[in-house]
GUKETI-320334 format. One record per residue (C-alpha): residue number from 1; x, y, z. Coordinates in steps of 0.02 Angstrom, whole numbers, always signed. Layout:
N
{num NUM x X y Y z Z} .
...
This chain:
304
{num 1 x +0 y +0 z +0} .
{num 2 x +50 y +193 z -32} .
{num 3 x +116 y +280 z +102} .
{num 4 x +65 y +477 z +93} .
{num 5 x +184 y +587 z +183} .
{num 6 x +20 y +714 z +189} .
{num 7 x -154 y +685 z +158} .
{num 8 x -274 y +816 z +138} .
{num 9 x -477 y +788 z +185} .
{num 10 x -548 y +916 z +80} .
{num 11 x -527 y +1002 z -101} .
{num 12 x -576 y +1184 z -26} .
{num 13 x -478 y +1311 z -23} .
{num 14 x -404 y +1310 z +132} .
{num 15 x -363 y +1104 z +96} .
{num 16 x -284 y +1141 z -86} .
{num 17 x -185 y +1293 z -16} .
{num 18 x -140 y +1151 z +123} .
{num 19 x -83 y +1010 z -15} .
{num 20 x +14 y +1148 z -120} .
{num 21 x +128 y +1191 z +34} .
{num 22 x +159 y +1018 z +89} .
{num 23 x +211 y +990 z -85} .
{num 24 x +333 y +1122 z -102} .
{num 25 x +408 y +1059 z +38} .
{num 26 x +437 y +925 z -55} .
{num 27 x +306 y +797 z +51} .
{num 28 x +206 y +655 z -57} .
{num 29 x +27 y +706 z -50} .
{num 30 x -132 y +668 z -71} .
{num 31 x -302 y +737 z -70} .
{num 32 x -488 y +668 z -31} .
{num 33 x -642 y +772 z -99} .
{num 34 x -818 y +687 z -68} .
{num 35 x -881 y +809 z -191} .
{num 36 x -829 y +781 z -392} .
{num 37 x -781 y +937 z -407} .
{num 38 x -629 y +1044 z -307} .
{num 39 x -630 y +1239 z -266} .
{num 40 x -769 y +1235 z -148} .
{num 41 x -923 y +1368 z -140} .
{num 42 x -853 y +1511 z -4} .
{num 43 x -771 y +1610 z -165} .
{num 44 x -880 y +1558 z -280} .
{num 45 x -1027 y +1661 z -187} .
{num 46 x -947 y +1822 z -142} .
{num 47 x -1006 y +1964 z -175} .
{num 48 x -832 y +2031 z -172} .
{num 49 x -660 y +2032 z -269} .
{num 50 x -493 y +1935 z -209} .
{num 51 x -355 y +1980 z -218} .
{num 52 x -221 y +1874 z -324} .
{num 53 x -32 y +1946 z -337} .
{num 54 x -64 y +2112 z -391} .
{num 55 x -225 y +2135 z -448} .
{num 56 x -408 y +2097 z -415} .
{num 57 x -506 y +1951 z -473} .
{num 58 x -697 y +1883 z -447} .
{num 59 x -733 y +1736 z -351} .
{num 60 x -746 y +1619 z -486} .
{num 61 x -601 y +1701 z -581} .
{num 62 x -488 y +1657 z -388} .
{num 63 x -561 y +1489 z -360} .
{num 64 x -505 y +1421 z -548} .
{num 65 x -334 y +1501 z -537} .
{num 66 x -316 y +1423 z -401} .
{num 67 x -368 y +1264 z -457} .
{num 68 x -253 y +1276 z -595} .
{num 69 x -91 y +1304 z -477} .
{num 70 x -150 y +1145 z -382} .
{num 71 x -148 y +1033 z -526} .
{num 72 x +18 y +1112 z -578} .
{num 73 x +98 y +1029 z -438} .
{num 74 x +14 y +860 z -485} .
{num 75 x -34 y +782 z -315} .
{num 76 x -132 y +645 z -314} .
{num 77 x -319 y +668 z -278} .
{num 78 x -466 y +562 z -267} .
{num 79 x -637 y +634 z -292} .
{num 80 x -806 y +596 z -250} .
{num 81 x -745 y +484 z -99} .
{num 82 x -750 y +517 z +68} .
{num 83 x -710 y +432 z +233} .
{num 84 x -794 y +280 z +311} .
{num 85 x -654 y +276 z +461} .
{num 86 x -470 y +310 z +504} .
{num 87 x -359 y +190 z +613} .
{num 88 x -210 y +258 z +710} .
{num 89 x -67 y +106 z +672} .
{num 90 x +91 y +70 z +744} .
{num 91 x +222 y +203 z +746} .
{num 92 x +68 y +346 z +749} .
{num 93 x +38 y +309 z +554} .
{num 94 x -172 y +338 z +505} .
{num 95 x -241 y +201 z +399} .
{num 96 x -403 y +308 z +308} .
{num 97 x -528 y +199 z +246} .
{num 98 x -619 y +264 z +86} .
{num 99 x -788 y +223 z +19} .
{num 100 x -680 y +171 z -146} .
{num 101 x -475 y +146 z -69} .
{num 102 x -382 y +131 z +66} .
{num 103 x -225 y +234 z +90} .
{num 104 x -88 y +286 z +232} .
{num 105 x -38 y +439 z +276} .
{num 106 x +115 y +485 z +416} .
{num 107 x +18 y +639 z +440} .
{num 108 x -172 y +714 z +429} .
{num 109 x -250 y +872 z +381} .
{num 110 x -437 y +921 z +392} .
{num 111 x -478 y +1054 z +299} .
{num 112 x -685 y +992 z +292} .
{num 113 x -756 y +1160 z +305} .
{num 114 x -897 y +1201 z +388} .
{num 115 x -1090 y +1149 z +387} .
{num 116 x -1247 y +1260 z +409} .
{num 117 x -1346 y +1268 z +545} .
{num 118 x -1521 y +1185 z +512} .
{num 119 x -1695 y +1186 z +562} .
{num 120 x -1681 y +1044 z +661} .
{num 121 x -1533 y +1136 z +766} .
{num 122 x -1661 y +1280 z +776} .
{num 123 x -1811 y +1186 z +842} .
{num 124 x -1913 y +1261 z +713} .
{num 125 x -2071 y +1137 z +713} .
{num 126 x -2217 y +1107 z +586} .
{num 127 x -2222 y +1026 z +434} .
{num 128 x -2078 y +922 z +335} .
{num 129 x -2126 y +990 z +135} .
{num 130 x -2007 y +985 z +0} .
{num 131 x -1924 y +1165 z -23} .
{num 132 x -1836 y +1194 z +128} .
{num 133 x -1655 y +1206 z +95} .
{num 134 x -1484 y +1261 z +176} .
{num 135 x -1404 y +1391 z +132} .
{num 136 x -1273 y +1286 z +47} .
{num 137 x -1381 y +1144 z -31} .
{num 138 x -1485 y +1291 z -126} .
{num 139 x -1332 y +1380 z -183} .
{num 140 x -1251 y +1233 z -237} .
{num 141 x -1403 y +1204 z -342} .
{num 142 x -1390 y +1392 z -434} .
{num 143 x -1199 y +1420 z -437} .
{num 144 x -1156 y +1237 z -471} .
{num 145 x -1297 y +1164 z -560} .
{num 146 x -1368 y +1308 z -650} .
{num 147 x -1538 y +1259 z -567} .
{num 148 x -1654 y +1360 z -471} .
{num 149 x -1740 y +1273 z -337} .
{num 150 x -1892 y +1389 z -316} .
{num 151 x -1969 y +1534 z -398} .
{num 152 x -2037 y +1626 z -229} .
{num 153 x -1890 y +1618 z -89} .
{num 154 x -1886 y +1663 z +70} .
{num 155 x -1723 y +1690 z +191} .
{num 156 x -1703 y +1636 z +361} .
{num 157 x -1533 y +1729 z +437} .
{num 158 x -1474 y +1875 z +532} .
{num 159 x -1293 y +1874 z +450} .
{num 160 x -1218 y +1963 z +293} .
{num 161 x -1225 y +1802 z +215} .
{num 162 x -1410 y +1806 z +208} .
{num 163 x -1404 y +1961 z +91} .
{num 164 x -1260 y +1843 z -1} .
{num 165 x -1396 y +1696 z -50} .
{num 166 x -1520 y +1806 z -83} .
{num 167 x -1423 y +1903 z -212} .
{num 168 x -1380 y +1730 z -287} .
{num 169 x -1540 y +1675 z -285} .
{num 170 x -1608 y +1840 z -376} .
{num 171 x -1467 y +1820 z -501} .
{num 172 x -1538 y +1654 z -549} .
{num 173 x -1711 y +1737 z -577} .
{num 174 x -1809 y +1706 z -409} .
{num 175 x -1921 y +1817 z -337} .
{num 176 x -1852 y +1848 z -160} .
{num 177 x -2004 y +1895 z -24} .
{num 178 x -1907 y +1925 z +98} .
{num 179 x -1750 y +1895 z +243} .
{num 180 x -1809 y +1858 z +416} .
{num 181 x -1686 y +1924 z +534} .
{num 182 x -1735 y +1994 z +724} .
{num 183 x -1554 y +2101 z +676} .
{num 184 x -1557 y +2250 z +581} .
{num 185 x -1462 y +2221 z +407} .
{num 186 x -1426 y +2355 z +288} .
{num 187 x -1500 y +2240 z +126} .
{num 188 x -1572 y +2282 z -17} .
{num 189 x -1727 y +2160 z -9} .
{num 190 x -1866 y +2155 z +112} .
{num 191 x -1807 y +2137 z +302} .
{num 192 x -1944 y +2034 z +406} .
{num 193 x -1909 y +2083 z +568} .
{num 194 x -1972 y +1904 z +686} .
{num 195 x -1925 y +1720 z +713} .
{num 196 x -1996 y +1591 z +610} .
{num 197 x -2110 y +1477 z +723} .
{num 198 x -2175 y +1359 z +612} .
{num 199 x -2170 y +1284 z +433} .
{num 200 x -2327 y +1236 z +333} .
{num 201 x -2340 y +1153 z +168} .
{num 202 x -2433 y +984 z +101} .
{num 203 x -2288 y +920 z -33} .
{num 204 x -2201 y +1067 z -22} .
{num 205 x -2184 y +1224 z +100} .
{num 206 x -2307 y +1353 z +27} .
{num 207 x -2328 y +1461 z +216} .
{num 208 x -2218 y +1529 z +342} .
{num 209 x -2262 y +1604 z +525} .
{num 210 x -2183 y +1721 z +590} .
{num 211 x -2177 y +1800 z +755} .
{num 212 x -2123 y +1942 z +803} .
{num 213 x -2170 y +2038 z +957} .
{num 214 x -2328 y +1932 z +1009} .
{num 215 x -2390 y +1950 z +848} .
{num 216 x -2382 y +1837 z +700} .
{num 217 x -2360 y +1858 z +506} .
{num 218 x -2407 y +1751 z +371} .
{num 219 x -2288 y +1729 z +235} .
{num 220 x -2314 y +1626 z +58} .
{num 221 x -2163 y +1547 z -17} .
{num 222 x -2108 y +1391 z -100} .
{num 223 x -1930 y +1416 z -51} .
{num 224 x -1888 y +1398 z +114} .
{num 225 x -1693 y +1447 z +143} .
{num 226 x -1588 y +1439 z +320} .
{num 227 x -1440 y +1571 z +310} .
{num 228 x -1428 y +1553 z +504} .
{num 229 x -1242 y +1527 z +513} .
{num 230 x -1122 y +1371 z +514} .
{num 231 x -1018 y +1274 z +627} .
{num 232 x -858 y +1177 z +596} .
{num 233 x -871 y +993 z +496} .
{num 234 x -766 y +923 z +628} .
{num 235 x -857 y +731 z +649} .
{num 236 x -697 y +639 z +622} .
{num 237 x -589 y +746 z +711} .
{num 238 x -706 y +705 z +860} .
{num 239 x -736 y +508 z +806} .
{num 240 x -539 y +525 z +835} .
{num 241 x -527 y +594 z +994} .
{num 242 x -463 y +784 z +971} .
{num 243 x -495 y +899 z +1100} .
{num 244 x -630 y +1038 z +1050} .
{num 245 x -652 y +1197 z +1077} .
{num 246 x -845 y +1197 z +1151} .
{num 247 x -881 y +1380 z +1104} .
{num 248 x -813 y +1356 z +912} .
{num 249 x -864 y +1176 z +894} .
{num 250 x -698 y +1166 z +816} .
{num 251 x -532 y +1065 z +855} .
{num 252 x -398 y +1170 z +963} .
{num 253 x -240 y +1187 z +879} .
{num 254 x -51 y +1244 z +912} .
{num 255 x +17 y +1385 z +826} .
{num 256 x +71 y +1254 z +718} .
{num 257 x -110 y +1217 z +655} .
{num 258 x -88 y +1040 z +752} .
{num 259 x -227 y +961 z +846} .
{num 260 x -207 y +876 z +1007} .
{num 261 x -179 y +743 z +910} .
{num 262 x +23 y +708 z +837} .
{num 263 x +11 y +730 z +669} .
{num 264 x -152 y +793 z +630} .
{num 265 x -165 y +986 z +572} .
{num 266 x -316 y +1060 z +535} .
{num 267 x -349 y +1243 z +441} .
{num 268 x -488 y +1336 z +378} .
{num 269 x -681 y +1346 z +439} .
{num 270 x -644 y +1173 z +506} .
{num 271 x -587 y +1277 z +683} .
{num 272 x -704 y +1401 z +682} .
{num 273 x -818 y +1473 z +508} .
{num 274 x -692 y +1626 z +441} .
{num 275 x -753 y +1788 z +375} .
{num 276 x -649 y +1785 z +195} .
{num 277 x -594 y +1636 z +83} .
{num 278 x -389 y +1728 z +106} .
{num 279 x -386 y +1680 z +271} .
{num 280 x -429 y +1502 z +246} .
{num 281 x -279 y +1477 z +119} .
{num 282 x -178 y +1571 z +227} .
{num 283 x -226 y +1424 z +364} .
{num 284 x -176 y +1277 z +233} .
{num 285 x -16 y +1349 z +183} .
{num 286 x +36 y +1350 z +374} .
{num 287 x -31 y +1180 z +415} .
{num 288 x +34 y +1101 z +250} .
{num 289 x +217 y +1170 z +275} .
{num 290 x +191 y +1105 z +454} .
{num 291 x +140 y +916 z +405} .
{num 292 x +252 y +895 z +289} .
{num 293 x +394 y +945 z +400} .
{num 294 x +298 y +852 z +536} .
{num 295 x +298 y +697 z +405} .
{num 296 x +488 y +688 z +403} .
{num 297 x +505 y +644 z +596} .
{num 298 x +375 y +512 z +585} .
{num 299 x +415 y +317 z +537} .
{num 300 x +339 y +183 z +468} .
{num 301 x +424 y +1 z +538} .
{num 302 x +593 y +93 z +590} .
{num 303 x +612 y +210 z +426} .
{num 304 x +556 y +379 z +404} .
């Protein structure tokens, strides 16, 4: 079996600035995207420009640039696979078992984003229609699939990312009713001041109630969207045993980017949900310099 020197969970930005660094420091890596496509969706949404050397560049213009400098540096990747468990072997070396491989790895880096908070995590009761999406699942729908996934939308959210999905959303040709927020954004579209209390809809959710102030306000929709925020994708991290941070929901790490476990970095939202797609690659380029130097002190039967 291949031994990795560095593996990378995650084809995001944060994970391919992570693979690029471990690979100029001359490390073997590899890379494992559950999704069959890399680049992630944090750039591809912005409203705003990144920078790249000296000039200014959308967020689709950044995230395939960067794509293109990761497969310059050829490193192994396997797409639309994901984990099913990692083993911790003799000498400290992780055995990660794929839905399609198996592969070894001296060192680990997580780098699996974030995940939105849901209605579920909200207590938000009534019925179960079709039409109620995350924030994520509904853009990955317009910006990935070209497909909008309702024609009258409604915004649950009392972040700037809100405003964010409902531009998208517009963009694709929806009509947007409205963003329910008990915060006062400065957006362009209708601000429904309230908390949602229930969700109504036979098939698919055609009513929302709002309350707000001891009153309540019917609203008609067949979109149903939760911009309510996100917490770290950190599941294996706790499945293998890192200590975590209980107010980010993330793993703690060294200044090093290193977990409490030896040899497992992590970078990006995976600690804590960042406020720009820069900082996240900033974040992989420490932790993959850091593995891979990590990766030369570690040994496999007696050899590094």
């Amino acid at each position: 079996m291949r031994v990795y020197d560095v593996t990378v969970i995650g084809g995001g930005p944060a994970g391919l600035s992570a693979a690029m660094a471990a690979s100029e420091e001359g490390a073997k890596v590899a890379v494992v995207e559950r999704d069959s496509v890399l680049g992630g969706l944090p750039a591809l949404i912005s409203n705003g420009e990144f920078k790249y050397h000296d000039g200014l560049i959308s967020g689709i213009d950044f995230v395939n640039k960067l794509i293109s400098e990761f497969e310059e540096k050829k490193v192994e990747t396997f797409m639309s696979d994901h984990i099913e468990k990692i083993e911790i072997r003799d000498g400290g070396i992780f055995k990660v078992y794929l839905i399609n491989r198996s592969i070894e790895s001296k060192t680990l880096i997580f780098a699996t984003g974030a995940k939105d908070i849901t209605r579920y995590m909200l207590n938000i009761p009534g019925d179960r229609p079709a039409g109620v999406f995350t924030a994520t699942a509904a853009l990955e729908f317009v910006v990935r699939r070209g497909y909008l996934p309702g024609s009258r939308v409604l915004i649950v959210g009392g972040t700037p990312f809100a405003a964010i999905v409902a531009k998208n959303m517009s963009k694709g040709g929806a009509e947007i009713v409205g963003i329910i927020s008990n915060k006062d954004l400065n957006v362009e579209y209708n601000l429904i001041k309230g908390r949602v209390k229930t969700i109504l809809g036979r098939g698919r959710v055609n009513k929302v109630i709002v309350e707000n102030e001891g009153k309540e306000l019917e609203l008609h929709c067949d979109t149903l969207i939760f911009a309510t925020g996100r917490i770290p994708n950190a599941k294996y991290l706790i499945k293998m045993g890192a200590d975590m941070n209980p107010q980010t929901k993330g793993p703690i790490v060294s200044e090093l980017l290193e977990t409490s476990i030896e040899g497992v970095f992590a970078c990006g939202d995976v600690i804590a949900p960042l406020d720009n797609v820069q900082d996240a690659i900033m974040q992989g380029a420490i932790a993959g310099r850091n593995a891979a130097i990590k990766s030369r002190e570690r040994v496999i039967g007696g050899k590094t």
